[in-house]
C-alpha positions, 0 to 999 in steps of 0.5 A: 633707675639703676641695675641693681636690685640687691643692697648688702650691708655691713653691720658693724661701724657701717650702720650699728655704731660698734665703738660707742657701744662698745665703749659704754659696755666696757665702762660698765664692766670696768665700773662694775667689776671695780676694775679701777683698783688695778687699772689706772683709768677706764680708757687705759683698759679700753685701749688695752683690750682694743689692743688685744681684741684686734689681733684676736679677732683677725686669728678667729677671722682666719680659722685659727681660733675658736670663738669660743677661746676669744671671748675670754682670752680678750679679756684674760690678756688684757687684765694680765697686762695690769697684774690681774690674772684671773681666768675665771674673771676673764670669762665671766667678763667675757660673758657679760661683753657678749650679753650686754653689747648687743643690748646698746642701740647706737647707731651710725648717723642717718642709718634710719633715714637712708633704710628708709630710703632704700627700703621700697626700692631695693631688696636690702640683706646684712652679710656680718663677720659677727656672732649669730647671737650677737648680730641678730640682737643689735638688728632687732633692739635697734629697731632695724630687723624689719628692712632686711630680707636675709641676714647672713653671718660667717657662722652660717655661711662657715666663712669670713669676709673677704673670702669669696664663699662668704659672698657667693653663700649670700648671694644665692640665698638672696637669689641675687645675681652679682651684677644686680647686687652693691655692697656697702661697708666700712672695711676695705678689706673685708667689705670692698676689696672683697665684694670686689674681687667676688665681682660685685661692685661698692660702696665704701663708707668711710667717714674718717676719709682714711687713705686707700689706693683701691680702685673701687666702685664709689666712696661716700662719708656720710651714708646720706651720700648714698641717694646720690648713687641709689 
């Protein structure tokens, strides 16, 4: 039997699919909204917004942006790049991406099976960088509220993974202790280096076995993998 008692999840692109859901989103935005008059395909305005999301979202991670600005200015920028300047249309967009995404029930390979699995033996929480109003709706249209204890994200917390407030803030509203508690996430930054330096070990899904010089608790592609270590 191992240690630990407390499994932490990411959410996003760890057991919520974010790309395909996010994909099929856009492509109703761009279908809807007749984007493809000013925009030469449905994939150049999926790049050019992932583009522009990327870097947004790392300024609101860091506090330098609300979130407030970075649900339409995403949007705003990226129909500027095609000719299209429009800030109402941007935030109206804007709206819709946040109302709808997390409506999509995508999810990552075997996330059912391996909860499943884990959910009589451990305690299991989500500790997510995402919006409260968004986060909670994916967990529950996806049909998967029901394995988690607590659900934390950085608007409750009022931190950011990989920061280590983020972590001890969930931490003790799981009442866990670090050394009974693994997270497991997709990103090595926020998820593993974080949950690293806080002093709770890892395990770090990464299916596209993108290369890191991190040494870290344990690395797994398939989430399957994880009855191997828990």
């Amino acid at each position: 039997m191992t240690k630990y008692k407390h499994i932490f999840w990411d959410l996003d692109r760890t057991l919520w699919d974010f790309e395909q859901n996010m994909r099929i989103t856009l492509l109703e935005i761009f279908e809807n909204h007749n984007l493809g008059a000013a925009i030469p395909t449905s994939d150049d305005f999926i790049n050019t917004y992932n583009m522009h999301n990327e870097r947004l979202w790392a300024s609101y991670q860091k506090g330098d942006m609300k979130k407030e600005v970075l649900r339409f200015k995403r949007f705003e920028l990226t129909l500027k790049d095609y000719g299209i300047k429009d800030k109402i249309l941007a935030e109206v967009i804007g709206g819709e991406y946040i109302a709808e995404s997390p409506k999509k029930t995508a999810l990552i390979p075997h996330s059912i099976e391996i909860l499943e699995y884990l959910y009589n033996k451990y305690t299991l929480h989500i500790i997510t960088n995402g919006f409260n109003e968004v986060q909670f709706t994916k967990l529950k249209l996806c049909g998967i509220e029901k394995y988690f204890d607590r659900v934390v994200t950085s608007e409750i917390s009022g931190y950011h993974k990989p920061r280590p407030e983020a972590f001890g803030y969930t931490l003790s509203m799981a009442n866990a202790k670090k050394e009974e508690s693994i997270m497991i996430g997709d990103d090595i930054d926020a998820d593993i280096v974080g949950a690293k330096k806080f002093g709770i070990n890892q395990i770090y899904f990464n299916p596209q076995r993108l290369p890191h010089s991190e040494g870290i608790t344990h690395e797994v592609e398939n989430l399957l993998e994880i009855k191997s270590i828990l």
